[in-house]
MOPAC internal coordinates of N, CA, C and O (Angstrom, degrees):
PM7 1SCF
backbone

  N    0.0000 0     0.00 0     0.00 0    0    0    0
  C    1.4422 1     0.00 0     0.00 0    1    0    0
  C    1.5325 1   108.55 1     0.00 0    2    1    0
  O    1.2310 1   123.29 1   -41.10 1    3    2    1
  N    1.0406 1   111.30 1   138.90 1    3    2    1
  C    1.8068 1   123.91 1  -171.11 1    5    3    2
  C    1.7769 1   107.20 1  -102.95 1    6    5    3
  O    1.2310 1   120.26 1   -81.74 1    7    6    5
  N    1.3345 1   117.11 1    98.26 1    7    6    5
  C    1.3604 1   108.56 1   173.91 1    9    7    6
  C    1.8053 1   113.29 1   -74.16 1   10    9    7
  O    1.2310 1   131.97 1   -33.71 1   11   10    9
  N    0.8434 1    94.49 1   146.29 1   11   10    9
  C    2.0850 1    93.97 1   175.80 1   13   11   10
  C    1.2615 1    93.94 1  -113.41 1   14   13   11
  O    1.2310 1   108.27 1   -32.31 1   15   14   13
  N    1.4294 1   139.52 1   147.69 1   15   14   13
  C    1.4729 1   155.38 1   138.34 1   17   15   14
  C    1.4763 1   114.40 1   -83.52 1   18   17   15
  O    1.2310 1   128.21 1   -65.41 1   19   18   17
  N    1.2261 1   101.79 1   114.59 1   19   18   17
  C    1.8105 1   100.85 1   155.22 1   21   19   18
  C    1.5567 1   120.14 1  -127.37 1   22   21   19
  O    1.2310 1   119.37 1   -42.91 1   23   22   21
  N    0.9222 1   118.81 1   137.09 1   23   22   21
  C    1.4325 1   128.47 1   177.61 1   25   23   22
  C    1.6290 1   111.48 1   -25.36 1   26   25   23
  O    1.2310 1   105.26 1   -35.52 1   27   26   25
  N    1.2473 1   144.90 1   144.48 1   27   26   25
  C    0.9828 1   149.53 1   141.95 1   29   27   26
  C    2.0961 1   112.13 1   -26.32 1   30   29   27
  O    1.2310 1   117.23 1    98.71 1   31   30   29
  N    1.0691 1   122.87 1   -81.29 1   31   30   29
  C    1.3417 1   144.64 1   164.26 1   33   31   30
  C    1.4209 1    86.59 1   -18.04 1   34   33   31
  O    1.2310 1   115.86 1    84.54 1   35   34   33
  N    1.6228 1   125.46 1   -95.46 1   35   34   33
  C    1.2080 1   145.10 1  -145.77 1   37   35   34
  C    1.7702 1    93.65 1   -58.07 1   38   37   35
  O    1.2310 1   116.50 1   159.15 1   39   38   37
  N    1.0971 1   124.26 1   -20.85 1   39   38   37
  C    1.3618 1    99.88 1  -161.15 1   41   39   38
  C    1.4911 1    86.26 1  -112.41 1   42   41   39
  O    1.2310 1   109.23 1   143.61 1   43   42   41
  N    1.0407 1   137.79 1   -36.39 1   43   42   41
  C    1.5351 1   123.25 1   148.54 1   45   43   42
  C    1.5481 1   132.22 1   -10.09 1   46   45   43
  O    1.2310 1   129.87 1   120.97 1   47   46   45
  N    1.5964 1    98.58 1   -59.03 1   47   46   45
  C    1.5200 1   118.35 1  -175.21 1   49   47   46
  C    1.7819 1    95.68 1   -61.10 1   50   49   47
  O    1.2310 1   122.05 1   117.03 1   51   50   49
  N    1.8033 1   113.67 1   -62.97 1   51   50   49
  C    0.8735 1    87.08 1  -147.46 1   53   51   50
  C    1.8930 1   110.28 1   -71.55 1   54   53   51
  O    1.2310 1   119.87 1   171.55 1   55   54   53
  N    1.1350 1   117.85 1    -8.45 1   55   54   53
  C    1.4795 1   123.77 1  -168.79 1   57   55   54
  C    1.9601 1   101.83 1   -65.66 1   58   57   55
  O    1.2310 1   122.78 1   133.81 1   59   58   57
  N    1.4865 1   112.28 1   -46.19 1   59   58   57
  C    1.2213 1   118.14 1   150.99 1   61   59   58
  C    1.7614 1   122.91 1   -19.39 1   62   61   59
  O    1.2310 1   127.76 1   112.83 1   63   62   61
  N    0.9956 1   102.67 1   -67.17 1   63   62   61
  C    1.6646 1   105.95 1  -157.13 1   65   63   62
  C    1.4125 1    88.29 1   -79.78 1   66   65   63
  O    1.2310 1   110.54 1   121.07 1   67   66   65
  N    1.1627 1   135.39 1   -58.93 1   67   66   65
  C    1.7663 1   155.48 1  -173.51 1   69   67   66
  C    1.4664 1    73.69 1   -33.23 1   70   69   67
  O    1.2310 1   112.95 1   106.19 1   71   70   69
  N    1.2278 1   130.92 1   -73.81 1   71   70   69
  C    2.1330 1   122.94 1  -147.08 1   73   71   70
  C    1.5792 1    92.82 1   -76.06 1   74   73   71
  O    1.2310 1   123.16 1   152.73 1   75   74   73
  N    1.7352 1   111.54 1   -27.27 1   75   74   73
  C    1.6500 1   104.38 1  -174.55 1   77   75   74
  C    2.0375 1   105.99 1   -36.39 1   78   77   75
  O    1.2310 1   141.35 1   121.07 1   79   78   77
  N    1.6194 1    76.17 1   -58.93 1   79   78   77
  C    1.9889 1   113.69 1  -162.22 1   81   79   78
  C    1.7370 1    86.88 1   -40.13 1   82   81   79
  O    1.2310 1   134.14 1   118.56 1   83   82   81
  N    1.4968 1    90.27 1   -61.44 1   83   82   81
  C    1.7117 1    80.44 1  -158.20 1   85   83   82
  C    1.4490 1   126.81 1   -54.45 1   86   85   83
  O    1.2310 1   133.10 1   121.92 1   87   86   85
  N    1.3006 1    92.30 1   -58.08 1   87   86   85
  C    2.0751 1   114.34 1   166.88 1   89   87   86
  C    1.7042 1   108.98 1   -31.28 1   90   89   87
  O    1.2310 1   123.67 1   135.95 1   91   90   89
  N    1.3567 1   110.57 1   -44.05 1   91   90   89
  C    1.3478 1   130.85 1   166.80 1   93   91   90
  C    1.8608 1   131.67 1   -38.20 1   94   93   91
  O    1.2310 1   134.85 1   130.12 1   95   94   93
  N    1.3222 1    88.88 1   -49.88 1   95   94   93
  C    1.3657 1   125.31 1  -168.53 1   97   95   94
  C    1.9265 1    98.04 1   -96.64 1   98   97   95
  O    1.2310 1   130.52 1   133.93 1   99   98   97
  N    0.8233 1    97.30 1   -46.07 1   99   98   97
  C    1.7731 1   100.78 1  -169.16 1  101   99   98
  C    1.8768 1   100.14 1   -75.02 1  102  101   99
  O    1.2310 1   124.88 1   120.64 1  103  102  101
  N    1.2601 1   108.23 1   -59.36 1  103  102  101
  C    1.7977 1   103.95 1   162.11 1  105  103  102
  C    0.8788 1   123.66 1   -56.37 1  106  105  103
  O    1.2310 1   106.03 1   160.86 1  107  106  105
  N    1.2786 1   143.55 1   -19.14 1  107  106  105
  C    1.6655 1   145.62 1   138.49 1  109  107  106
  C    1.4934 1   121.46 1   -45.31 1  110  109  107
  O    1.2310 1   118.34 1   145.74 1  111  110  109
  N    1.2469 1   120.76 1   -34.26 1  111  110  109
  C    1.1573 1   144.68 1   160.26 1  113  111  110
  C    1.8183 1   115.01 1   -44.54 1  114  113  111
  O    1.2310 1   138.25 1   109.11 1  115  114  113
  N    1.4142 1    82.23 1   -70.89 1  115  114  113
  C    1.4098 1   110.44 1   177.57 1  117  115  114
  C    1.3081 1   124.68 1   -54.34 1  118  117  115
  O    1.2310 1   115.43 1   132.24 1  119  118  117
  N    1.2894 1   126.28 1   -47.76 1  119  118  117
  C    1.8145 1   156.53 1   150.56 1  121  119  118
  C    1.7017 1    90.76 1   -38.07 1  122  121  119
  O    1.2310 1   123.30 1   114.14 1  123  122  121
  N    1.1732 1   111.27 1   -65.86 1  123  122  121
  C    1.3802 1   102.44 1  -168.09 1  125  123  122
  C    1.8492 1   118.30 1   -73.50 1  126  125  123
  O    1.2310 1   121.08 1   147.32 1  127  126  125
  N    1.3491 1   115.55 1   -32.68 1  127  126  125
  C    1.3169 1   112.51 1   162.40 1  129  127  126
  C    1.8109 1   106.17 1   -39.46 1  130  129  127
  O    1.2310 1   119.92 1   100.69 1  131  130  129
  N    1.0980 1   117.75 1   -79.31 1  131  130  129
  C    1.2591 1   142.12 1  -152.69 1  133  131  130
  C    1.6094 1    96.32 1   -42.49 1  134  133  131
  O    1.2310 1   110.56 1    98.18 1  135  134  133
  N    1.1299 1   135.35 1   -81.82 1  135  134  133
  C    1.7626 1   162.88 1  -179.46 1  137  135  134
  C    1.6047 1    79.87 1   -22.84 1  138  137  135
  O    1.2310 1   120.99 1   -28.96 1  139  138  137
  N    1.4279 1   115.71 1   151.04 1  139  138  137
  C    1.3614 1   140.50 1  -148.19 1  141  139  138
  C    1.5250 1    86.50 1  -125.71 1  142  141  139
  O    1.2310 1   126.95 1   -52.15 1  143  142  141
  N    1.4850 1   104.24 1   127.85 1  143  142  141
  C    1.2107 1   136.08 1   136.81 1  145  143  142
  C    1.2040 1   116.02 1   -22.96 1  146  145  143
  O    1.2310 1   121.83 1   -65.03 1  147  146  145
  N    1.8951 1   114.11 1   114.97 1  147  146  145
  C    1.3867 1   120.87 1  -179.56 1  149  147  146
  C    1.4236 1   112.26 1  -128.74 1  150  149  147
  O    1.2310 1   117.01 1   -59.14 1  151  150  149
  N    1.0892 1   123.29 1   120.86 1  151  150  149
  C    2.1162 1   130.51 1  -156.04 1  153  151  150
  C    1.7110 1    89.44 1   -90.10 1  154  153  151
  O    1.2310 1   128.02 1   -18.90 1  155  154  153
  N    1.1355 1   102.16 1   161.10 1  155  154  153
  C    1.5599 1   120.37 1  -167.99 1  157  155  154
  C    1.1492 1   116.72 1   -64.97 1  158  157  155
  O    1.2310 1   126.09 1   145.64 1  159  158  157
  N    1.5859 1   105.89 1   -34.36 1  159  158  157
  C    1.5760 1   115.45 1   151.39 1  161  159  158
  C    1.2946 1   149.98 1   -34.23 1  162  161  159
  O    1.2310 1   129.97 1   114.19 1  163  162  161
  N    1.6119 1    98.39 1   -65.81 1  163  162  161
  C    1.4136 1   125.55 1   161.12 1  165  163  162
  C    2.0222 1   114.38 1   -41.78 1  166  165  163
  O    1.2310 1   136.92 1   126.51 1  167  166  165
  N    1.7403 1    84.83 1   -53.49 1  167  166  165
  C    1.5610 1    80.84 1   174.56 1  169  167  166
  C    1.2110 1   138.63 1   -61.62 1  170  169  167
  O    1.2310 1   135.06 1   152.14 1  171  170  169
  N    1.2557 1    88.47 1   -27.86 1  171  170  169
  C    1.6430 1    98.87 1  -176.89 1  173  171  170
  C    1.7509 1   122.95 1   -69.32 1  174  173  171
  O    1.2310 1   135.49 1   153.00 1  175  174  173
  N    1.6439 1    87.63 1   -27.00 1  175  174  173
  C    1.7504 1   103.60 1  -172.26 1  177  175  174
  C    1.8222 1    94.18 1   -89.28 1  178  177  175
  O    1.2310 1   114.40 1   153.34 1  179  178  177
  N    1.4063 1   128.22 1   -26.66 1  179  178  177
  C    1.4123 1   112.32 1   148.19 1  181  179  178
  C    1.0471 1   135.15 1   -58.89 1  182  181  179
  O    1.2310 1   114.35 1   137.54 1  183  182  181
  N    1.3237 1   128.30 1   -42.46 1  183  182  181
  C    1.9079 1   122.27 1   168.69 1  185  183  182
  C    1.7741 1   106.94 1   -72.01 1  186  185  183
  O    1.2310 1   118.85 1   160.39 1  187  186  185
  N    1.1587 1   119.80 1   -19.61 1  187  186  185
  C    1.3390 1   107.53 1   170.01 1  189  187  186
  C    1.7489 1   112.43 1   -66.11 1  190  189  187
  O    1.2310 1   125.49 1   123.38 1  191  190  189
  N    1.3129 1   107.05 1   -56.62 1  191  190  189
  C    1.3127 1   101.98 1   164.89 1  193  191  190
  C    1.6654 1   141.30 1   -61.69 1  194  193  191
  O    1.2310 1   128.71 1   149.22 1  195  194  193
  N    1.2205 1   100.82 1   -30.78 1  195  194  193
  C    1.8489 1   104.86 1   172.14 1  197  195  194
  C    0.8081 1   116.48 1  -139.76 1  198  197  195
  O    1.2310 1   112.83 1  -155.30 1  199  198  197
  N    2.0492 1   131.15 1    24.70 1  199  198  197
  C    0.9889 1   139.51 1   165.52 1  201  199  198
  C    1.2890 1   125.86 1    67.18 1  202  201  199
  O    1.2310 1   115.75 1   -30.43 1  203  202  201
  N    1.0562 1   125.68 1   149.57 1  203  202  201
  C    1.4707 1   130.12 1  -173.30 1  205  203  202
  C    1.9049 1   110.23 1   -46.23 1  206  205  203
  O    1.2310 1   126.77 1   -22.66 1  207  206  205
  N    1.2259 1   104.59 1   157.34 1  207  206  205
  C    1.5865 1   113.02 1   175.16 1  209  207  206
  C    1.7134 1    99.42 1   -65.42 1  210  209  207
  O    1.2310 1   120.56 1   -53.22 1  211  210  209
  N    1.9315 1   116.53 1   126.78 1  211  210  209
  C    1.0953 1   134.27 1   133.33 1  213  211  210
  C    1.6454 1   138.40 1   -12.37 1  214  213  211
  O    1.2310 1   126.61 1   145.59 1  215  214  213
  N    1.2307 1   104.89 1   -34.41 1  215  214  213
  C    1.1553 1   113.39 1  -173.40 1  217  215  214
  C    1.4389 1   121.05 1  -169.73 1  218  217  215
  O    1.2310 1   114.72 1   -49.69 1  219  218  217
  N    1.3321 1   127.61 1   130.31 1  219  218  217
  C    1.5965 1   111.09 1  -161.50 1  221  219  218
  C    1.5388 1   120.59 1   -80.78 1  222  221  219
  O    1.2310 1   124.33 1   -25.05 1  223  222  221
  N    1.6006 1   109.29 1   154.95 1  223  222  221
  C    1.6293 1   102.59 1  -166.14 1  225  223  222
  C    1.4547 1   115.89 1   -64.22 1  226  225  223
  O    1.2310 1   127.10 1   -14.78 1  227  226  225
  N    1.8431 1   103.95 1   165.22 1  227  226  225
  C    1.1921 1    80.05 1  -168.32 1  229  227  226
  C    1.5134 1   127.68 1   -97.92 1  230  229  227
  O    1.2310 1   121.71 1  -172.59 1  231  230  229
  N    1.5844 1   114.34 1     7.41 1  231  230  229
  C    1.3659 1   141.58 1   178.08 1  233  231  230
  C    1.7346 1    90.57 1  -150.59 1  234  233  231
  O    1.2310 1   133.88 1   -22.65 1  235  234  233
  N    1.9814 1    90.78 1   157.35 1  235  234  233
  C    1.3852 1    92.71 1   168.87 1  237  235  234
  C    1.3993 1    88.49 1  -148.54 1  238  237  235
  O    1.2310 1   111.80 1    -1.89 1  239  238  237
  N    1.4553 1   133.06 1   178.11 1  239  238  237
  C    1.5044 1   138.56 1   168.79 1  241  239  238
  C    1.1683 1    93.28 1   179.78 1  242  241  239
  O    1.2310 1   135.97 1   -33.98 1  243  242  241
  N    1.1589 1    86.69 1   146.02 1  243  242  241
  C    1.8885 1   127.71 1  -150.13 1  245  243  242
  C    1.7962 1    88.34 1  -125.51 1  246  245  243
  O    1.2310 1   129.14 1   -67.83 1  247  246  245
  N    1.4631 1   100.00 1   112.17 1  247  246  245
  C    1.6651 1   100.43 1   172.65 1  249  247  246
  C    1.0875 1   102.76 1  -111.73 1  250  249  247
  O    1.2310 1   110.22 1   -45.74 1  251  250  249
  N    1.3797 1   135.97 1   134.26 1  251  250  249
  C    1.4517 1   120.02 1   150.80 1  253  251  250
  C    1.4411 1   124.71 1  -101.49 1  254  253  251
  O    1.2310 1   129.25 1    -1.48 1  255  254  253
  N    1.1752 1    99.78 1   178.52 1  255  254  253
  C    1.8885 1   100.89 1  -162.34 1  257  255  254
  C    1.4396 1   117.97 1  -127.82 1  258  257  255
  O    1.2310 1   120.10 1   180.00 1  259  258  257

């Protein structure tokens, strides 16, 4: 069996960012539950009016339910 040592500090940090990522990812989740349902229709009569998006997003996720 192979023990590894890491510093107290260092393994702190990384457990930190690891819950950042997740917390991150799960409120993205969450953001996206919430935001209202838009029919193919609707969209279409929005890019007619203010035209398609400028520039493409910069994440997307697709939840299903």
């Amino acid at each position: 069996m192979v023990t590894i040592t890491i510093p107290k500090k260092e393994l702190k940090v990384v457990v930190k960012e690891s819950v950042r990522e997740v917390l991150a990812q799960e409120f993205m989740k969450l953001r996206a539950l919430v935001l209202p349902n838009v029919s193919l229709k609707e969209q279409k009569d929005i890019e007619k009016y203010y035209g398609k998006p400028v520039r493409k997003a910069a994440k997307s996720i697709e939840i299903k339910s």
